[in-house]
C-alpha positions as CSV (number, residue, x, y, z in Angstrom):
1,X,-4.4,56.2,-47.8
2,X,-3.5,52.4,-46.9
3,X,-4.5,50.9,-43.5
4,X,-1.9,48.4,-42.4
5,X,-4.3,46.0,-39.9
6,X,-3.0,43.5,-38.3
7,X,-4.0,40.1,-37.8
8,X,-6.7,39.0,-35.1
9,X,-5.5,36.4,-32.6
10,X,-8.6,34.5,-31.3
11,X,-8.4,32.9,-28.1
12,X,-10.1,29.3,-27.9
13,X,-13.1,29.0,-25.7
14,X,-12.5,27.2,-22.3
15,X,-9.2,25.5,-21.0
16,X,-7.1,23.7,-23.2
17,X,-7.6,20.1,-22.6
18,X,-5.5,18.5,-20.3
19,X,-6.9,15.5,-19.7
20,X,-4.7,12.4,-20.2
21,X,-7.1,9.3,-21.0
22,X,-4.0,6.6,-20.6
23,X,-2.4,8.2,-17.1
24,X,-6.0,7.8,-15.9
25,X,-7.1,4.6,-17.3
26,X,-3.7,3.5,-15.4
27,X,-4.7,5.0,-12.3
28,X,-8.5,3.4,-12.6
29,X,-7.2,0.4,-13.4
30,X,-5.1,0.2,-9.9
31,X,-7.9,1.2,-8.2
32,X,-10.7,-0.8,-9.3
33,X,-7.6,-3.9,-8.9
34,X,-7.2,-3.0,-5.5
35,X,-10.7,-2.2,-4.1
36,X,-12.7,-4.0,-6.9
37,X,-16.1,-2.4,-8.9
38,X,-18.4,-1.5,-6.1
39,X,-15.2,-0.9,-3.8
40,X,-14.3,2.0,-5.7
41,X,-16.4,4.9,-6.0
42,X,-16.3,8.1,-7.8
43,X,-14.9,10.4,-6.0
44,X,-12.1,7.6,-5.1
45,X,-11.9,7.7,-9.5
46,X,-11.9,11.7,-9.4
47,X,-8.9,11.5,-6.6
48,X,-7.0,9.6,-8.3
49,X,-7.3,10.6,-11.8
50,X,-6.9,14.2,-11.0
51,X,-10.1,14.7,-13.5
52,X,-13.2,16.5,-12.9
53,X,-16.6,14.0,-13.1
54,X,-17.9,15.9,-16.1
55,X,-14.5,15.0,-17.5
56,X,-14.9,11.7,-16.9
57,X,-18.2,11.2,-18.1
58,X,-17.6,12.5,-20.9
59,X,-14.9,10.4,-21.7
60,X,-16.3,7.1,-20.2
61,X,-19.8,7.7,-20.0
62,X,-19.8,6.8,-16.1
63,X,-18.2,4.6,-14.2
64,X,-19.2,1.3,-16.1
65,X,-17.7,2.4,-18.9
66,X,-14.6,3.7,-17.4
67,X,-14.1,0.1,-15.3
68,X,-14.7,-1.8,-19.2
69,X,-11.7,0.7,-20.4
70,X,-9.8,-0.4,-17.7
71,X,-11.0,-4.1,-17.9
72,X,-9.6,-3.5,-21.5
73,X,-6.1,-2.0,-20.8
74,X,-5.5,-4.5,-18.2
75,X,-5.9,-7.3,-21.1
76,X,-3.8,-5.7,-23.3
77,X,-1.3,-4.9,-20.8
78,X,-1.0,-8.1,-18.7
79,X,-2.5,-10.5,-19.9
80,X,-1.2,-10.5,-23.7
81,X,2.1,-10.1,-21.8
82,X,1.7,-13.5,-20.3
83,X,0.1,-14.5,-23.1
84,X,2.9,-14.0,-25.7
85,X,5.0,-16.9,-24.1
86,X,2.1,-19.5,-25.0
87,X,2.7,-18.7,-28.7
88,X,6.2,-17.7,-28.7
89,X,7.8,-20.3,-31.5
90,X,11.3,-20.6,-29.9
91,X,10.0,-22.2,-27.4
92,X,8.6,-25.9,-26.6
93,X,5.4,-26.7,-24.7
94,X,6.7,-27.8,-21.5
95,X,9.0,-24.6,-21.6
96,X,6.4,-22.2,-22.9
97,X,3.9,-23.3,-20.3
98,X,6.4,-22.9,-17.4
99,X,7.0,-19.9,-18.8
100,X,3.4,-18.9,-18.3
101,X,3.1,-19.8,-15.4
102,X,6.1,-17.4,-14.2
103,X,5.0,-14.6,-15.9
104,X,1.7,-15.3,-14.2
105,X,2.8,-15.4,-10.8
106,X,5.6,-12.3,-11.3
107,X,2.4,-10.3,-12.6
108,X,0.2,-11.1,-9.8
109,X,3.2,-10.6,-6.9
110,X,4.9,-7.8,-7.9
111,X,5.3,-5.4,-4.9
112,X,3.8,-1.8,-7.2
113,X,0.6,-3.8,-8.4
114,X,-2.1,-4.6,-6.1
115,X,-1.7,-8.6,-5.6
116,X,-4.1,-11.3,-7.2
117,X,-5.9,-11.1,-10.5
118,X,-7.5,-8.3,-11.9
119,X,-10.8,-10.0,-12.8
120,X,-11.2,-12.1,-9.6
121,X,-10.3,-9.2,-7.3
122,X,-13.2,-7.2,-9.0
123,X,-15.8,-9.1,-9.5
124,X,-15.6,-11.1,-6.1
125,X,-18.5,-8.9,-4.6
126,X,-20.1,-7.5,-7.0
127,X,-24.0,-7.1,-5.9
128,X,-27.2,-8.3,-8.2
129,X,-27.3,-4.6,-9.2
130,X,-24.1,-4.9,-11.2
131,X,-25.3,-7.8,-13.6
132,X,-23.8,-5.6,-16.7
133,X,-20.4,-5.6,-15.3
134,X,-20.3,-9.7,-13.4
């Protein structure tokens, strides 16, 4: 006699990770731009991210590590942007510097980013407790 047995489906263990580390870097990134390190707190992070702590920390290690992510996505994002007209070949110094310059001031002015630079906006009051990140 032959048993026909059919295959076992095993479920994972836990939710299925949906977690989106860019979409919140993004959203850190605003927020720490806007309110600055000690301006922004966790649960401000948590709100916005739509992550759970644990989530966070496990991805970031706290909230150090998730501001030098953002520090990091904010270089590669805006300032390599404004950046890429300092080295762009086509163009000549005075016009590659002007160019600069305009990308600079679009970048820190435009209406869905929060205004001024990134680095001076968080770091303005940052208290003697926050050497690592000054």
């Amino acid at each position: 006699m032959s048993q026909i047995s059919e295959p076992v489906i095993r479920k994972s263990r836990g939710r299925p990770k949906v977690f989106d580390r860019d979409d919140a870097l993004d959203k850190a990134l605003m927020l720490f731009w806007a309110h600055g390190y000690e301006g922004t707190s966790l649960a401000d992070l948590v709100s916005a991210t739509g992550a759970k702590a644990p989530t966070l920390y496990a991805e970031f290690e706290n909230k150090e590590g998730l501001f030098k992510a953002a520090m990091q996505r904010y270089i590669e994002r805006f300032s390599a942007q404004r950046n890429a007209v300092l080295n762009d070949v086509a163009l000549d110094v005075k016009s590659a510097i002007e160019a600069y310059f305009r990308a600079t001031a679009a970048c820190f002015t435009e209406c869905d980013k929060p205004a001024g630079c990134f680095f001076i906006c968080t770091s303005s009051a940052l208290s003697a407790g926050s050497e690592e990140v000054a």
